[in-house]
Every structure is written in structure tokens, then in C-alpha cells.
N, C-alpha and C positions, 0 to 999 in steps of 0.2 A: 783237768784240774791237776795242777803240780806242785802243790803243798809238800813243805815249807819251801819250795826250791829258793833260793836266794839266787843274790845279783846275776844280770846277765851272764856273763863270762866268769873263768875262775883270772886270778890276777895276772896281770902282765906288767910292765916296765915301759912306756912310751919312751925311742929310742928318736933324739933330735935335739938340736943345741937350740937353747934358747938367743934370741935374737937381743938387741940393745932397749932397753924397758921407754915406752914413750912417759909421757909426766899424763897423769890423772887427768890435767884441764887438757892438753891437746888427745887423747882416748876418749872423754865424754862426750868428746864429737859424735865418736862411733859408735862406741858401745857400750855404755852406761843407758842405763833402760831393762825394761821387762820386756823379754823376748820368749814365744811360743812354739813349736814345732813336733818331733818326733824321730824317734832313730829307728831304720830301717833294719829292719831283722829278714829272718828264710819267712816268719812266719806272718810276719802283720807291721803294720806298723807299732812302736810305744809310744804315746803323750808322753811330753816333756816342757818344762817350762824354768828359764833360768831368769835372774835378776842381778844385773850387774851395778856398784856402788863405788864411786870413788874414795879412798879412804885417806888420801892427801899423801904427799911424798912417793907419789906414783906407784903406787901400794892400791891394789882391788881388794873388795870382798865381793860374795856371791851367796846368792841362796836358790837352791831348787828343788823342784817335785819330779820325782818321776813315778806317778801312782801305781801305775801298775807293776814295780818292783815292789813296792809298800817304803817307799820312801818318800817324806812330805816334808818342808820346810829346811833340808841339812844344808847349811852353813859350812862354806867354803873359801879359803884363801889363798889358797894357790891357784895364780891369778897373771900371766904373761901377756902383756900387749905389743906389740909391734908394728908400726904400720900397718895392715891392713890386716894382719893376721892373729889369732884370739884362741890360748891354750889355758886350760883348766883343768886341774887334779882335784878327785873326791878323796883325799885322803881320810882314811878313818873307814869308807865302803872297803868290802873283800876285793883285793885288786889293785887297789888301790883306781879306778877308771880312770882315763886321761882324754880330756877331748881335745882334740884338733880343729881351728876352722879357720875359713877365711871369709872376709867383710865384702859382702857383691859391693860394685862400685858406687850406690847410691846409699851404702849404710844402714839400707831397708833388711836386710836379711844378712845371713850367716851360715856356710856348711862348712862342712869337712868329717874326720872319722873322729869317733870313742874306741879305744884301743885297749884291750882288756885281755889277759891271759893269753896271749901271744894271736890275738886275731883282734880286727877291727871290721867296726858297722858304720855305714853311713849315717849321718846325720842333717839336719837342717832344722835353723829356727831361725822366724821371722819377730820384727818387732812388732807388740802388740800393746793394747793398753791394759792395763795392770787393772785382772778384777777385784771389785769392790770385797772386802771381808766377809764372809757368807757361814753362816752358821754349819759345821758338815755333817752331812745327813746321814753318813756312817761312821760318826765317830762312837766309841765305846761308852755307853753313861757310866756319870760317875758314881750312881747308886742304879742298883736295880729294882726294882717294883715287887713287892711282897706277893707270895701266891701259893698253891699249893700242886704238887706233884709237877712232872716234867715237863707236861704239854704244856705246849705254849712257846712265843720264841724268844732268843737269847742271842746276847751279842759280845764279844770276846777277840781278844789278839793274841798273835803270837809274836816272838823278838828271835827268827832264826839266827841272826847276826844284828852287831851292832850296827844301829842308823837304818836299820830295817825291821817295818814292823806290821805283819799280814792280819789284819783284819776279817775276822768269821762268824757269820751267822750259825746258829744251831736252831730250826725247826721242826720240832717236834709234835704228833699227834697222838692221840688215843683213840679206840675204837669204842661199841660199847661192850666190848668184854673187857676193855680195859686195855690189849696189847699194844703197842708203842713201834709208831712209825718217825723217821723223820730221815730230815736233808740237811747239810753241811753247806754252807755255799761262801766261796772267798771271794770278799768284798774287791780285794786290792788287786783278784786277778784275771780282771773280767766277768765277777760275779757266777763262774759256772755253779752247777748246780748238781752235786753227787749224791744221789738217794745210799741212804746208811742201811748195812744189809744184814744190822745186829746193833740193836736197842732196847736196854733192860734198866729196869730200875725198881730197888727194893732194899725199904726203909733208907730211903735217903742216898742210898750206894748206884752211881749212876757207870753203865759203860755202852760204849759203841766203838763199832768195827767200819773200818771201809779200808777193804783188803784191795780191792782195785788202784789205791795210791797206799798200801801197804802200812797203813795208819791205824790207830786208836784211840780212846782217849776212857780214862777212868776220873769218876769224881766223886764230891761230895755234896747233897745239897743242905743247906746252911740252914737253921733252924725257921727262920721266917719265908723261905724260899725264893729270897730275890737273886743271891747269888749259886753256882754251881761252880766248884774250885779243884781243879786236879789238874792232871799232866796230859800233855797232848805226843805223842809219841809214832813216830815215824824214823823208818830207812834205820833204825839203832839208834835214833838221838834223840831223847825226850826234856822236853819245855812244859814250863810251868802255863799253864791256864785257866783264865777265872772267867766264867759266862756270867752275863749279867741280864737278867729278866724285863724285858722289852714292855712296854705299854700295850696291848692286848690291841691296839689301834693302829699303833705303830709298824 
């Protein structure tokens, strides 16, 4: 677990001239569509999934997820077509990332690298069909569920950087003398699962410890006890976070 670690790489500069811009209608040949894949890392693969959109005057826009950074939906225009080859900056992400690719010859698929703080990873996305809108099952509610004391679970983000946003569960138990166990688990980064090895709460004053990724978190809980509201603090840099009280089902 690597909380809050943000974007892959720290930023880099992709160094390459751009080529002569094709017009929208001869690129929608290629690459306008919902494309699927993943960038190859030391460690695993990442999910990734972009959408390319013609904006007319040979102008793209773009939208994509890349979950397991905690980035879902960021919108994108910096947008280079060329014959067969297909450049895109996340401007606004740390780094500003740049991807590089080129169009296999049937237009089925797409690699090349993402080029980020002076190193790049391979990449590849295929074209897939764009899924249907889906309720997500980890998203944050937008009220929490009324209850009493801390057991019970909770659900909560953090925003370590702009256009990034890590998603956390807080699972908590009691015994019956009452002592207070729980687990931290991040939604957005592969769900691990870090047992908390200091958790206390009294009159409402909530804290835990998980010194293995050198983290804390201190709060409040709110008079009807759906919400729990404080700071999440790591590596010297502390962010605001509000847990929100989970359906007991849920």
C-alpha cells in the first residue's frame, strides 16, 4: 500500500517535433473511438482507457481513466494526429504525462511510450466498445448513514494532487470490552488491505496510526454519527478527509 503516492512518474518534458496536423474527418478514420489497454510498468500492468472525439478544425478532445492512479474521467486537449501516429499531453496531471503512439496498420490497436519525468513506460490500447454507464460501486456517498460509535465501515477520499483523487475505506471493529480494531484499504490502488496498529476513540475524538506507510489520521465524529471529518497525514503532508458511514449491508 503506497498512500498518497501520486502519478506514476515525477514530470518530464516529451522531447519531439510535432508533425503536420491531419483534419478531424481524415483521423476519425483512425482514431476517434473508445480505446482499452494498459501501461507496462517494473511492477504489473495499469488499466487504462482513453476516448478520442473530433472537435472540427482538426482540433481533438479526449477523456480518460486511469484507476489505479485515482484518476477517472480527466479531460484532455492536447491532441496531435498524423498519419499514423497519435500524441497526447495530460496537462494539469504532475508532469505534466505525454503519450506517444503509433496506429498498427488495420487501426485496430495503438502503442508507443508515456514519457513522464525524464523516463518512459510502454504502452498499448486496443479499440474496444465503450461501456454502458454503470453506477460505481466505490464511489464516496454523498451522505452517510446515521449510527453510533466507530465500528462500522466508512468511506472517504483523498485529492494528493490535482486530477487525482484516492479513494479509502476505513473498517473498523469492536470487541466485547469494547477495544477497537480496524483496516484501511485503498480503493484506487488495488484494494490492499493494511491492518491499523493504533485505534482509539473517545467522546467522539477519533485517531489511527499505520506507521508501516508512516501515516495518520485524526478526526471528529459528527453529532448523529454518519460522518467522521479530519486530516489524513502522511510523509509531512496533511489533507483534509471526511469518512462517510457505509450501509451496515454495504
Amino acid at each position: 500500500m503506497k498512500l498518497p503516492r501520486p502519478f506514476l512518474l515525477a514530470g518530464l518534458v516529451l522531447a519531439c517535433a510535432w508533425p503536420a496536423v491531419l483534419s478531424a474527418a481524415d483521423a476519425a478514420k483512425t482514431v476517434a473511438g473508445y480505446w482499452a489497454g494498459s501501461v507496462t510498468t517494473p511492477r504489473g500492468e495499469l488499466p487504462l482507457s482513453v476516448e478520442f472525439i473530433a472537435a472540427g478544425d482538426g482540433k481533438w478532445q479526449g477523456t480518460l481513466d486511469f484507476p489505479r492512479q485515482g484518476v477517472r474521467g480527466f479531460k484532455f486537449d492536447t491532441t496531435k494526429v498524423s498519419g499514423g501516429t497519435v500524441d497526447f499531453t495530460l496537462t494539469g496531471l504532475p508532469g505534466d504525462p505525454s503519450f506517444s503512439g503509433k496506429l498498427a496498420a488495420d487501426g485496430a490497436s495503438m502503442a508507443g511510450d508515456l514519457s513522464q519525468g525524464g523516463g518512459a513506460l510502454p504502452f498499448r490500447l486496443e479499440r474496444a466498445p465503450k461501456p454502458a454507464p454503470t453506477a460505481d460501486e466505490n464511489a464516496v456517498p454523498a451522505k452517510g448513514e446515521p449510527g453510533k460509535g466507530l465500528a462500522g465501515k466508512w468511506r472517504g477520499s483523498i485529492k494528493p494532487l490535482p486530477g487525482i483523487e484516492l479513494r479509502l475505506d476505513l473498517e473498523a471493529k469492536a470487541d466485547a470490552e469494547g477495544k477497537l480494531t480496524g483496516d484501511v484499504i485503498s480503493l484506487d490502488q488495488g484494494s490492499p488491505r493494511l491492518a491499523i496498529e493504533s485505534l482509539t476513540e473517545k467522546d467522539g475524538a477519533v485517531r489511527f496510526d499505520l506507521p508501516r506507510i508512516n501515516g495518520s489520521f485524526t478526526g471528529k465524529l459528527n453529532a448523529d454519527g454518519s460522518e467522521l471529518a479530519g486530516e489524513w497525514t502522511q510523509g509531512g503532508n496533511t489533507l483534509p478527509l471526511v469518512f462517510k458511514r457505509r450501509a451496515a449491508k454495504s
